[in-house]
N, C-alpha and C positions, 0 to 999 in steps of 0.2 A: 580191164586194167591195161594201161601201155606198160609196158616195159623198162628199165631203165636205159638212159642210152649216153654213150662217151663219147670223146672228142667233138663236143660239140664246140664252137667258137663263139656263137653269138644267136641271142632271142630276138628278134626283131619285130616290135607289135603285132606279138603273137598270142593265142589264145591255149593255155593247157589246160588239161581238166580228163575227169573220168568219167564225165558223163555232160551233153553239152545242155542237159536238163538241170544239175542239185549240184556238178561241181567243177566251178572253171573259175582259173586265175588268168588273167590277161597282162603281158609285157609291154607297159605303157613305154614306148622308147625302143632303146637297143641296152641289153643286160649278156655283157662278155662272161661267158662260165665255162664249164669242162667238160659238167656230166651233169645231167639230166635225170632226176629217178621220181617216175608218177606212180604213186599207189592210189587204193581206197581211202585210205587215211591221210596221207600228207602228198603235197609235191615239192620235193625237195629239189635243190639247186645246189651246186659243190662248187668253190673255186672264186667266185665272182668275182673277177677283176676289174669291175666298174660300180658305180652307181648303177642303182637300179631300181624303177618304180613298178609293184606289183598291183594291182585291183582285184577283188572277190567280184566277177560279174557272174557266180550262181546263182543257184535259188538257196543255198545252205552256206553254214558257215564252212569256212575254209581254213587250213593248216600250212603254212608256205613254211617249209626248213633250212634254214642258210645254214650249210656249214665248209668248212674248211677257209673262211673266211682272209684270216689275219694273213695268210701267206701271201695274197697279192691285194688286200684294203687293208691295210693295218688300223687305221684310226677311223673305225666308221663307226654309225649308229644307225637305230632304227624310230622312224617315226612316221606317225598318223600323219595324212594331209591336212588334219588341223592342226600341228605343228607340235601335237606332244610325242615328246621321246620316250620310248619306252622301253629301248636298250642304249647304254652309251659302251662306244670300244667292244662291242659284241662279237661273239662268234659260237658257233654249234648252238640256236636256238632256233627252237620253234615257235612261229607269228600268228597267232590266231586272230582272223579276218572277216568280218561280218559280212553281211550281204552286202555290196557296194559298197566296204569300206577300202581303204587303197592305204601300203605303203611303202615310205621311201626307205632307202639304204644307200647312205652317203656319209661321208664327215659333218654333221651340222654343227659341232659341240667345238668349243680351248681345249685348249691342252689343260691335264690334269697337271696342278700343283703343287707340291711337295718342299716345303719351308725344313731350311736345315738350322738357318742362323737369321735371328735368333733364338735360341732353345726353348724349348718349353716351360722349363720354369723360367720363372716372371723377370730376372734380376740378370742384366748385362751390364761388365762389370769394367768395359774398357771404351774406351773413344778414341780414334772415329768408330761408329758400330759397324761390322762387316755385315751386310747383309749378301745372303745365299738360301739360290734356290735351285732345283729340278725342274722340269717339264717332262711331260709324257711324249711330245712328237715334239721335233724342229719348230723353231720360233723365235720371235722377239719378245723378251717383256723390260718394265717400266716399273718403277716407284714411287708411290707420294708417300709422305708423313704428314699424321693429324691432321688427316680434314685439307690440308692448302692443295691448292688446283695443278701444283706445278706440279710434273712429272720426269724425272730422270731417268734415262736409259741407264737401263743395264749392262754392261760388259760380258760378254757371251764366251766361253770357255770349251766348250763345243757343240753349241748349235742347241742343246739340252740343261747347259749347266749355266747360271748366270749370278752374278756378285756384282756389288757396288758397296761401296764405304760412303758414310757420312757421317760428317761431324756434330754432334748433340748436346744438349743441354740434359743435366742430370734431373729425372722426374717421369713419371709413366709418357708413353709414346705409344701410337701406334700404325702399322707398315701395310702399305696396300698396296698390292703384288697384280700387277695385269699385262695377261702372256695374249700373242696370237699368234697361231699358225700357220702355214705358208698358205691357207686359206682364208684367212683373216677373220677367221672363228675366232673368238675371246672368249677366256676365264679369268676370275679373279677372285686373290684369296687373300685375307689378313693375319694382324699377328701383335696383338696389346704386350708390350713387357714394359720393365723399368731401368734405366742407367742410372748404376750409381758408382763412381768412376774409384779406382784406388788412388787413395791420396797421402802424403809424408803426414804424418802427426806423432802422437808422443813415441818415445822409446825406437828412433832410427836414428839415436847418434852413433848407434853402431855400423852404420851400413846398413840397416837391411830396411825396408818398406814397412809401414805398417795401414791395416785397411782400414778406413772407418765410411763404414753406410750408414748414412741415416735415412733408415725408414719411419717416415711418420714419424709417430713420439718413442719411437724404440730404436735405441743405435746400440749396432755392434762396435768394438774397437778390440784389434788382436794385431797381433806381431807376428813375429816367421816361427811359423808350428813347424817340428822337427819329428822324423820316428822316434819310438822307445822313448819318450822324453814326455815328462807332464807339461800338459801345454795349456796355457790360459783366453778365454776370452772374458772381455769384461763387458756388462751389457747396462747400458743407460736409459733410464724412464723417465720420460718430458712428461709434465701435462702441458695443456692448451698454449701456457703462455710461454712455451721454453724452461719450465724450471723443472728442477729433478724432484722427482715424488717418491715413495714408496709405496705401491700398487697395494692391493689389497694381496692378491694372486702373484708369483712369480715364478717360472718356472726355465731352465735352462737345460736342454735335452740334446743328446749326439742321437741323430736319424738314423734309422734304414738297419737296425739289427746288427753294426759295426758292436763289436767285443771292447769294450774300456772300461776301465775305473775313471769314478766320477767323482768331484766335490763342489756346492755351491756353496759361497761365502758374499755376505754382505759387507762394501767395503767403506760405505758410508750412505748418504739417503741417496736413493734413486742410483745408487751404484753398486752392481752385482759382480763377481767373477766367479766363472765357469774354468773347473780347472778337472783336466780330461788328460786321459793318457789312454792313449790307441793300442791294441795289442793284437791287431791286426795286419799286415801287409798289403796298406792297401794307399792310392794313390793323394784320397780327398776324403773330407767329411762334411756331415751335410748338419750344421746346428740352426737349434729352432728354438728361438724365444716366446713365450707364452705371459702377457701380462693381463692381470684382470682389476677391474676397478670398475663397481656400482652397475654391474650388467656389462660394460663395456669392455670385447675381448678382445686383443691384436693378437696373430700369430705373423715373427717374423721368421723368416729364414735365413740363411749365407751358405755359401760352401768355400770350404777353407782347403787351399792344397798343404798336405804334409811333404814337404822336402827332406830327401833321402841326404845322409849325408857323406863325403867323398871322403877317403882311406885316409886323408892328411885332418880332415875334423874329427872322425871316428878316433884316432890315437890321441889328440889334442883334450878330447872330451877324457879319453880314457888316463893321462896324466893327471887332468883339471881333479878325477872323482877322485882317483886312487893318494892327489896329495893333501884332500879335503879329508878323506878318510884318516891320514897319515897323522894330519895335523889335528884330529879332533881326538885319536887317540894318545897323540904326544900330552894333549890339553887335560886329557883325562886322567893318564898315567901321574902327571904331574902334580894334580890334586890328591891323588890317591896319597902321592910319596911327601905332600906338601902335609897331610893326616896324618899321616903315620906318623913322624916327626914330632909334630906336636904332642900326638898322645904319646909318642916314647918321652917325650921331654918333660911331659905331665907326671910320666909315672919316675921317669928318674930325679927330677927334682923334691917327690913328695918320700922316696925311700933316700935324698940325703939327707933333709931335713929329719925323719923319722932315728937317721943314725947320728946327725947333730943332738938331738933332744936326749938321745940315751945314754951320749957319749959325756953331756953335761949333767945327767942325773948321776953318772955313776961316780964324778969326779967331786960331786958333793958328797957321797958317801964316807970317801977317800979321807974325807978334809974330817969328818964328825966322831 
């Protein structure tokens, strides 16, 4: 058995091994490392601060150990001379080597990528779409959409981070992301969703926005959802030719375990309202339509932010309830006291007449 041994600088087509019969790895090149450790079992290498090609020139298999790796190769990998990879971004492993088989340890591989925008669920809801992404190591990337050849650079934010905006048509897309590294190694990764843009429609003569997506033959249409406050969405079902149906199945559901009271109402054919109140503190909700007709099932989705509201609408709201309240009991009272009256006027015109009728029986007595 050799010994381990440090401070080493550099392997130069060199032969290790513990026996020059059953086990020797040979340093195709020159392999910068630190320290050196040969056993029975493995020979390990520490540090490697280059490239480095190994070979099994024993008569048995062989054990090569890289470790301490990423402190001076950060972005390597390992692979066969027949070009499979069999570690990407590796470190602290051990390489098991056949008789004359040989491997490399270098960067072969892109950068690893990492899609932020846009999100995972399927539905982007604004234009231009931001697209953003990550990388694993320093690099450039590039974008196409659906299929066309043309590709735009992306705007790099620091050397890792990269963004571009484009402008889209509302309807599924999809984004194909290609990074390379200061080694001109490439990856590339996608990313299918749908834009469906907010747009003005009914009920914003007040100022505020209201959203309408049409998915397929199921459109959401909602207004500015508030806390504490019942909030409505209303949900429309197309068949084939555009016209509103009534599904066989219809369902309107708040996702994700959020705490509210619920009511669906139909408010005419093919027109549903969802009327929800959140009694949570919470930012957004995530509603999902469910329609069914003759086998055929849609699930849509939206997510709707609830806006908090600011100390000058909170008292506003709170005058609006307390002279609704004021005013239905003013309405109430008045009916009561509008009863009363009558039944008093019921009962006193019937005991004067009763005192008319005996006041003229007794006056005929008088006369007889």
């Amino acid at each position: 058995m050799i010994p381990s041994i440090s401070a080493i600088t550099s392997l130069e087509n060199i032969t290790l091994g513990t026996s020059d019969t059953n086990y020797r790895i040979f340093v195709n090149g020159t392999a910068n490392i630190t320290k050196l450790d040969i056993t029975n079992e493995t020979i390990n290498i520490f540090e490697l601060q280059t490239g480095g090609n190994f070979t099994n020139t024993g008569s048995v298999e062989a054990v090569l150990g890289v470790y301490d790796l990423l402190a001076y190769f950060p972005y390597n990998d390992a692979r066969y001379d027949n070009g499979t990879i069999i570690y990407f971004n590796m470190d602290n492993q051990n390489i098991t080597l056949q008789i004359g088989q040989r491997v490399n340890i270098y960067d072969f591989s892109g950068p690893v990528i990492t899609i932020l925008n846009p999100p995972v669920t399927p539905t982007e809801k604004s234009s231009p779409v931001l697209f953003r992404i990550n990388i694993s190591e320093d690099g450039t990337c590039e974008l196409s959409l659906d299929g066309d050849a043309t590709r735009y650079l992306m705007t790099t934010l620091n050397l890792r981070q990269f963004e571009l905006h484009r402008t889209l048509a509302d309807g599924p897309h999809t984004v194909y992301f290609y990074c390379q590294d200061t080694l001109n190694n490439s990856r590339t990764a996608s990313r299918t969703f749908s834009l469906y843009t907010l747009t003005s429609g009914p009920g914003t003569s007040g100022g505020f926005s209201t959203g309408v997506i049409s998915l397929e033959n199921v459109t959401f249409v909602y207004d500015r959802w508030e806390e504490n406050k019942r909030n409505s969405v209303f949900v429309y079902v197309r068949d084939s030719k555009g016209n509103l149906f009534d599904p066989e199945i219809i369902n309107i559901t708040l996702l994700r375990g959020v705490n509210h009271e619920k009511e669906i109402v139909r408010k005419s054919k093919g027109i549903y309202e969802g009327k929800f109140k959140v009694l949570e503190d919470v930012e957004s909700v995530f509603i999902e339509a469910v329609a069914e007709e003759k086998g055929k099932k849609i699930t849509e989705e939206v997510e709707i932010s609830l806006e908090k509201l600011d100390f000058f609408e909170k008292i506003a709201n709170w005058f609006k309830n307390r002279s609704f309240r004021f005013r239905n009991l003013f309405l109430d009272n008045t009916l009561k006291w509008i009863c009363y009256s009558l039944l008093l006027l019921i009962i006193a015109t019937g005991i004067t007449l009763e005192i008319l009728r005996r006041r003229k029986e007794n006056q005929g007595l008088v006369k007889s």
